[in-house]
Structures are given as structure tokens and as C-alpha cells.
N, C-alpha and C positions, 0 to 999 in steps of 0.2 A: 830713663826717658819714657816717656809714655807712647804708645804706639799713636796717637796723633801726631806727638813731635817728630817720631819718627818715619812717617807719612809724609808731614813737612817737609822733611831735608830730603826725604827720595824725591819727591817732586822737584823741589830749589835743584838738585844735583841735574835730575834729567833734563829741565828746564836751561841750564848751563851751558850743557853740552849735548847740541839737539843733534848734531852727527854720529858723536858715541850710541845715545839714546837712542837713536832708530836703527841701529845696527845689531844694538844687542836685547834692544826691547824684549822682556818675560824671561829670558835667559838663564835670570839668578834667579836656580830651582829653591835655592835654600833662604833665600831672600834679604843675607848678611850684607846684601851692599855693594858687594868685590865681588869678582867672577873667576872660579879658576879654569882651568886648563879647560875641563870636561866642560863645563858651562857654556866657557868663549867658543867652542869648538860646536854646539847647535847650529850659531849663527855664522861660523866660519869651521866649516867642515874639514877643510884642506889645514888649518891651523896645526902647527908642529910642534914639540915639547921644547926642542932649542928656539924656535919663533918666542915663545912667551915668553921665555927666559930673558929675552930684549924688551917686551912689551911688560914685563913686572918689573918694574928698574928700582923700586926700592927693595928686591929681593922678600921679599914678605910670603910669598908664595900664592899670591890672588893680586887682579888685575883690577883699580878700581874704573871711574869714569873717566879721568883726568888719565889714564895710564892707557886708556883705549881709545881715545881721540889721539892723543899724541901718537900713536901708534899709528892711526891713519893719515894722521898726518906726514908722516916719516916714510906712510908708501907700507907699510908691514902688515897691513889690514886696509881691505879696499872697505870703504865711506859706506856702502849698505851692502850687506849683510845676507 
């Protein structure tokens, strides 16, 4: 993919999910998209390693946008950051 397409779809993603997106806004140091432990933990300081373990629920070991709104949803990470 080319780095506009993938511009694209960061934007489409944030755009999606404007709750996740302002919480973890600039987070993802490494810019892969998913957020791990250390990452989510900028914006949620208090964030725990068995905490993420519930918020990664495909086990993959990174947290993407979809996996951090529902998280806030669920009460596991409060909505701003």
C-alpha cells in the first residue's frame, strides 16, 4: 500500500471511532495502527497488564481502534484520556 492509502484508512479508522480517537490521539509511537501496552498506557497511565489482556480480545498482543472504544464502552477505560 502506499503511504497515501495508508493515510487513508488511518483517517477512515479515526473518523469511525471519534471516542477511541481522542483518547488515544498520537499514542501509536510506531505508527503500525494497534496500540500496545506501553503505547495505551501515555494516554491511560493507570492502565494494567491484566487490564489489556480484556481490551486485546483477539489476543494478538496490540490493541487496535475497535478494541479501544469497546473497551470504553465496557467501562475498562474511561472515554478521554
Amino acid at each position: 500500500m502506499t503511504k497515501i492509502s495508508l493515510a487513508a484508512v488511518a483517517v477512515a479508522a479515526l473518523t469511525a471511532s471519534p471516542l477511541a480517537a481522542e483518547s488515544v490521539a498520537g499514542v501509536d509511537a510506531d505508527g503500525n495502527g494497534t496500540f500496545s501496552l506501553e503505547e495505551l498506557q501515555v494516554a491511560y497511565p493507570e492502565l494494567t497488564a491484566e487490564v489489556f489482556v480484556q481490551i486485546d480480545t483477539n489476543a494478538d498482543g496490540t490493541a487496535d481502534l475497535d478494541e479501544v472504544q469497546a473497551a470504553q464502552e465496557a467501562g475498562l477505560l474511561p472515554t478521554a484520556g
